[in-house]
N, CA, C and O atoms as a DFTB+ gen file, in Angstrom:
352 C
 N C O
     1  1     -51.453     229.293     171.996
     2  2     -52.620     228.832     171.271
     3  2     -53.439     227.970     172.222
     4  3     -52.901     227.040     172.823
     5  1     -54.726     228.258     172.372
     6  2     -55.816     227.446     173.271
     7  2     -56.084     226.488     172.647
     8  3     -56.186     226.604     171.426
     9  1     -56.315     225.037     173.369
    10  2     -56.590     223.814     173.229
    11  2     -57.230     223.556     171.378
    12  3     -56.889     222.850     170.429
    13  1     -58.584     224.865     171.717
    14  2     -59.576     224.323     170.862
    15  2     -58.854     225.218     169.868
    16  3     -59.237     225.171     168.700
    17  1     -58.066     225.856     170.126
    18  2     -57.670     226.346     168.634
    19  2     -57.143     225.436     168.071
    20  3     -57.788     224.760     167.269
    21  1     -55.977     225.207     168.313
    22  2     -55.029     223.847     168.066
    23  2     -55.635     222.485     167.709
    24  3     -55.025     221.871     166.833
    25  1     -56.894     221.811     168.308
    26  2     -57.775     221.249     167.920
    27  2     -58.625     221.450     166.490
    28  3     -58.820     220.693     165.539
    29  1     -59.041     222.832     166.782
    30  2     -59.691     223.414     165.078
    31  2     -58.326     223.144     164.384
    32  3     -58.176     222.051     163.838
    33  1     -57.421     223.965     164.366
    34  2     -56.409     223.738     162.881
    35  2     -56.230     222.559     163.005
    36  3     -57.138     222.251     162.233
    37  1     -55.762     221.437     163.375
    38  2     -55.623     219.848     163.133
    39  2     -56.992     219.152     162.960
    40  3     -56.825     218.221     162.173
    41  1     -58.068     219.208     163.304
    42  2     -59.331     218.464     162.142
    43  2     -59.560     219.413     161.230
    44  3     -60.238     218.836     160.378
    45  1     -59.419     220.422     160.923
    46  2     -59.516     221.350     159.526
    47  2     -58.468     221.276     158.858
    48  3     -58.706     221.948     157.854
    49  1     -57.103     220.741     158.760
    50  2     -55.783     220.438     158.052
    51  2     -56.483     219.850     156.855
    52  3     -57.528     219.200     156.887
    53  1     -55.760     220.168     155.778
    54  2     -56.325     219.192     154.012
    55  2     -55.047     218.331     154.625
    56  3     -54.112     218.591     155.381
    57  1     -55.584     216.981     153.775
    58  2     -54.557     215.664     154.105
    59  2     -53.381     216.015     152.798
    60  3     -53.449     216.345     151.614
    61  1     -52.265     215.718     153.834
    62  2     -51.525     215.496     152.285
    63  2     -51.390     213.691     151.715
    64  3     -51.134     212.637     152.297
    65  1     -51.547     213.875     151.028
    66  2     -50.795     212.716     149.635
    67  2     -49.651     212.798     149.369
    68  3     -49.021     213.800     149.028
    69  1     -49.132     211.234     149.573
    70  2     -47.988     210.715     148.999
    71  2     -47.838     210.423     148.664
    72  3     -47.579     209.411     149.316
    73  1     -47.436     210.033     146.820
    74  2     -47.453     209.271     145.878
    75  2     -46.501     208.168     145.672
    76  3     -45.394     208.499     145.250
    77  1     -46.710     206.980     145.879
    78  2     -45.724     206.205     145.513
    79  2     -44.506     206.399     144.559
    80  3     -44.760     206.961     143.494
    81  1     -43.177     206.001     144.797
    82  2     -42.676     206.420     143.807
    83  2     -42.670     205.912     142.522
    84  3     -41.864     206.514     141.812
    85  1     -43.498     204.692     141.746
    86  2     -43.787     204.287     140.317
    87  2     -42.489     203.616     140.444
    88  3     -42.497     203.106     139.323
    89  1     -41.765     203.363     140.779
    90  2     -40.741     201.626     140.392
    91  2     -41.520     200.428     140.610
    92  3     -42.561     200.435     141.268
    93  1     -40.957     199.248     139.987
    94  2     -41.772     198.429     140.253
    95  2     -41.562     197.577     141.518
    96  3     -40.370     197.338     141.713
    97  1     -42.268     197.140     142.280
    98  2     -42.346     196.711     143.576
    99  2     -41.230     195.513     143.374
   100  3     -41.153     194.609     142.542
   101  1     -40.136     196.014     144.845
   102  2     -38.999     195.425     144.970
   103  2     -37.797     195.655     144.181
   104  3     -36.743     195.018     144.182
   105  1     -38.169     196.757     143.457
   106  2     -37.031     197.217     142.398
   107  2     -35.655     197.559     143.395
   108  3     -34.523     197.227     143.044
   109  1     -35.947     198.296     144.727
   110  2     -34.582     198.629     146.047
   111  2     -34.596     197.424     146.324
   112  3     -33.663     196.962     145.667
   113  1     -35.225     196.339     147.076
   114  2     -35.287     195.798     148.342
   115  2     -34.964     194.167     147.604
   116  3     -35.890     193.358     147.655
   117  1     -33.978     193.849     147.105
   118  2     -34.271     192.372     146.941
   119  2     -33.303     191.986     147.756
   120  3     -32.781     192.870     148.436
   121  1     -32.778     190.472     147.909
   122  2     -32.317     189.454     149.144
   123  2     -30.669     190.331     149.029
   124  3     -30.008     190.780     149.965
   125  1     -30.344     190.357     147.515
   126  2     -28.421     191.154     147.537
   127  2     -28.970     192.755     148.383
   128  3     -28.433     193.279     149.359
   129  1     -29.591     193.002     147.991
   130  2     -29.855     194.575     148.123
   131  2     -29.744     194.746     149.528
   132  3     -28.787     195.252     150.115
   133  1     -30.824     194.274     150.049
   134  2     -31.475     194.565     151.524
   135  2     -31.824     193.529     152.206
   136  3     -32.304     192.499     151.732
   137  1     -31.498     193.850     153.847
   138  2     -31.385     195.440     154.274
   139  2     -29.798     195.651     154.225
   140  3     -28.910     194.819     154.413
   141  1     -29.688     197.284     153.853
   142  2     -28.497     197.501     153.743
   143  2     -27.777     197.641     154.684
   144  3     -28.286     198.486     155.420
   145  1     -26.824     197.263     155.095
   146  2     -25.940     197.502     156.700
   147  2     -24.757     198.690     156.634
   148  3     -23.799     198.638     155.862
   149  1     -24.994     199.708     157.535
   150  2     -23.575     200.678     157.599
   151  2     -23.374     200.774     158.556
   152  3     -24.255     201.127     159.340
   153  1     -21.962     200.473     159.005
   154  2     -21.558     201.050     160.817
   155  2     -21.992     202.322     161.099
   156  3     -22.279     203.231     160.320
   157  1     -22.007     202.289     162.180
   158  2     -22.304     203.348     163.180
   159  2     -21.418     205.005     162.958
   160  3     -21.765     206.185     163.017
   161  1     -20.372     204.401     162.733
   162  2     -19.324     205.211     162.452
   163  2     -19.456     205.729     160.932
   164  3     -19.447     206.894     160.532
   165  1     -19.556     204.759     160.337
   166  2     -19.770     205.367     158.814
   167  2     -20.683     206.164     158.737
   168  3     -20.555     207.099     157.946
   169  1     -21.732     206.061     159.431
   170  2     -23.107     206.752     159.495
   171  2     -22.833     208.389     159.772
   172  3     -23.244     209.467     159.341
   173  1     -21.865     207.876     160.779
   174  2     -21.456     209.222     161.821
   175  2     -20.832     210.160     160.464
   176  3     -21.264     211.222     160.016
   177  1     -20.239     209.741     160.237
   178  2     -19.297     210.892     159.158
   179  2     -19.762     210.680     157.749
   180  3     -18.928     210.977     156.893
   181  1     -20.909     210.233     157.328
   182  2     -21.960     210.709     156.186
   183  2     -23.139     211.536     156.524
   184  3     -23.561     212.436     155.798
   185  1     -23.765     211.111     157.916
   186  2     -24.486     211.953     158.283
   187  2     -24.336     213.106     159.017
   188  3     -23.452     213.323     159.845
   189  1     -25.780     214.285     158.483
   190  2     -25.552     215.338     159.622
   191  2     -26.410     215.076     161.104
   192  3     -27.538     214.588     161.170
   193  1     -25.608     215.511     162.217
   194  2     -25.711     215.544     163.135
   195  2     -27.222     214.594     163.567
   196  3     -27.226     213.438     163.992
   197  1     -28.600     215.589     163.277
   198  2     -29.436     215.963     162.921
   199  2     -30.185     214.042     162.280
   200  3     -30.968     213.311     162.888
   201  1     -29.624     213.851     161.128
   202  2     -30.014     213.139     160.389
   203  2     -29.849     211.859     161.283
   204  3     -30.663     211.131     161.851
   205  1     -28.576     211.868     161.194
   206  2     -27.840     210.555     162.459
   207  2     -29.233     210.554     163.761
   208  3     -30.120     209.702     163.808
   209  1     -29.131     211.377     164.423
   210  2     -30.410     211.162     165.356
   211  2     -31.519     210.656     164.758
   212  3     -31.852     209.492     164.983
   213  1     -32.207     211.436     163.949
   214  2     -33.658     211.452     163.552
   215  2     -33.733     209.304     162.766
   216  3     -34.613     208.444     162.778
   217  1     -32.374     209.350     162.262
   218  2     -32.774     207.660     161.287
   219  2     -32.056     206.197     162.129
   220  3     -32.034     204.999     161.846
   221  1     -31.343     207.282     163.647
   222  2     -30.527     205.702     163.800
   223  2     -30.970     205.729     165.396
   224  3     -30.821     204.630     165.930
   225  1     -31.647     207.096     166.535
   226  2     -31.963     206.672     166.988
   227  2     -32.976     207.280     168.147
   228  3     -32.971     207.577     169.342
   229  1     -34.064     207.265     166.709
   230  2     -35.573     207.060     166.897
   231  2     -36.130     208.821     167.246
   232  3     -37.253     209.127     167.645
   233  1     -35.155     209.634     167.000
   234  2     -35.015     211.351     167.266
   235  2     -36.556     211.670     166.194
   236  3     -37.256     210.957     165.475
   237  1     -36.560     212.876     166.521
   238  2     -37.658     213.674     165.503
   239  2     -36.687     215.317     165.146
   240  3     -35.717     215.954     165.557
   241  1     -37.446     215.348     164.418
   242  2     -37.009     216.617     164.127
   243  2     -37.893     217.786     164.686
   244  3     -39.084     217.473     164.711
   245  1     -37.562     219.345     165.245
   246  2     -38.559     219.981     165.762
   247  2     -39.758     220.070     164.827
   248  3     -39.450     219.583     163.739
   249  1     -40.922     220.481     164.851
   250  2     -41.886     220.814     163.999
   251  2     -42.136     221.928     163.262
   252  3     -42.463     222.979     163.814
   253  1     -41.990     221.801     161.747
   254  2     -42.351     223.050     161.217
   255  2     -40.879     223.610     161.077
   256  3     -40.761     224.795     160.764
   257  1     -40.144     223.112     161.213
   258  2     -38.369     223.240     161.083
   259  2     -37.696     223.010     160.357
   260  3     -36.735     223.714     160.047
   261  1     -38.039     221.807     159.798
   262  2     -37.214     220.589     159.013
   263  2     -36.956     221.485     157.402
   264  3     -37.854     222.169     156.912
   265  1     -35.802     221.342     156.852
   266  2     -35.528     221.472     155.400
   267  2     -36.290     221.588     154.642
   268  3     -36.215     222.545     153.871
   269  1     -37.309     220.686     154.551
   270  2     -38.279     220.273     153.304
   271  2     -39.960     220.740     153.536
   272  3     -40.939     220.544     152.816
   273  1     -39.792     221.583     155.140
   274  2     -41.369     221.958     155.079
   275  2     -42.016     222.448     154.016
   276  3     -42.949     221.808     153.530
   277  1     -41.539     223.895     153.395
   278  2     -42.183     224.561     152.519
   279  2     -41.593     224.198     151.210
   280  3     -41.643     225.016     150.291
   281  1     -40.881     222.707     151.003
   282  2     -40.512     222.688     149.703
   283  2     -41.479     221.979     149.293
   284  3     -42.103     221.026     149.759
   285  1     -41.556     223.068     147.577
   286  2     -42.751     221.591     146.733
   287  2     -42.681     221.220     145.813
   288  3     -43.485     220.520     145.198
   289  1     -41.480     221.697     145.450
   290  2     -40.796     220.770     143.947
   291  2     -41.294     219.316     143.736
   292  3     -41.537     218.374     144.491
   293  1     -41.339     219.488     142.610
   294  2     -41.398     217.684     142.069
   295  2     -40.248     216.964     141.820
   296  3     -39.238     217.570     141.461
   297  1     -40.243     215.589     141.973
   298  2     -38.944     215.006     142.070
   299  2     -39.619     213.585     143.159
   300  3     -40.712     213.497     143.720
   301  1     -38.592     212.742     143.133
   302  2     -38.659     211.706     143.952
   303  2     -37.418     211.742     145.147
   304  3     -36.192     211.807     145.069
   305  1     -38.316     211.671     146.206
   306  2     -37.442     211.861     147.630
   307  2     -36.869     210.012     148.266
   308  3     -37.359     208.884     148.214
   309  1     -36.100     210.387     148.600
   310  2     -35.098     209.090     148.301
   311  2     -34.717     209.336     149.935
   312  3     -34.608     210.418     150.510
   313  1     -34.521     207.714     150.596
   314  2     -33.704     207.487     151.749
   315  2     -32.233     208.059     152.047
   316  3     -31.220     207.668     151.467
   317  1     -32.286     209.296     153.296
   318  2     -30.949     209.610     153.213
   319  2     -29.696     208.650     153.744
   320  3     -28.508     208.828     153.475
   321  1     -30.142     207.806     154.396
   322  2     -29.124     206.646     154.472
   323  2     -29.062     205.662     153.639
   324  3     -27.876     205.550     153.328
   325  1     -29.985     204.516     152.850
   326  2     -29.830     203.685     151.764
   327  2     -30.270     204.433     150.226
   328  3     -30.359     203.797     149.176
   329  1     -30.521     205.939     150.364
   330  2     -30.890     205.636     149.019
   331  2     -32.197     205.543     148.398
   332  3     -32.499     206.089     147.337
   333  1     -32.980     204.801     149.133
   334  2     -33.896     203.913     148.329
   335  2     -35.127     205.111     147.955
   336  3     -35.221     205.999     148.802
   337  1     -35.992     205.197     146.860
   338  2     -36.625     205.784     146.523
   339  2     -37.987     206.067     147.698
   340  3     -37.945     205.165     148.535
   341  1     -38.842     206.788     147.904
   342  2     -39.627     206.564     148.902
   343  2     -40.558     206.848     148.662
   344  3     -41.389     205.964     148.872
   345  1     -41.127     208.197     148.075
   346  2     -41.912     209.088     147.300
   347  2     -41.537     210.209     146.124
   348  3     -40.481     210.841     146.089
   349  1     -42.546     210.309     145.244
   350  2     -42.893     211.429     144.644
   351  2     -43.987     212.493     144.712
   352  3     -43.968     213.450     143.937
């Protein structure tokens, strides 16, 4: 793909929206709650491979790859390490 193509599809992209997830602010995050701490190790053997990189250290995922590209279910998407709600 030439520069200006790649250029055209990224300023012609529609933005997406992310909707807050509607809890009320600080409903995850209070002083007992957070931040939540898990060893390294625990991490290791809850997470996949994949995940472990991308949340503990600083990894991406390839583009246009990931699990959830073409998903568009409704639902609220939640932190895969704490949990915490993030969007709907």
């Amino acid at each position: 793909m030439s520069g200006f193509n790649l250029l055209h599809l990224i300023t012609n992209a529609k933005p997406v929206t992310l909707k807050p997830c509607g809890l009320p602010s600080g409903t995850c995050r209070t002083k007992k709650t957070w931040p939540k701490s898990f060893s390294q190790e625990e991490l290791k053997k809850r997470l996949s491979p994949i995940q472990f990189h991308v949340t503990q250290e600083r990894g991406t995922e390839s583009a246009f790859r990931g699990e959830y590209t073409e998903y568009k279910e409704d639902g609220i998407y939640t932190c895969v390490v704490c949990g915490a709600p993030l969007f709907k």
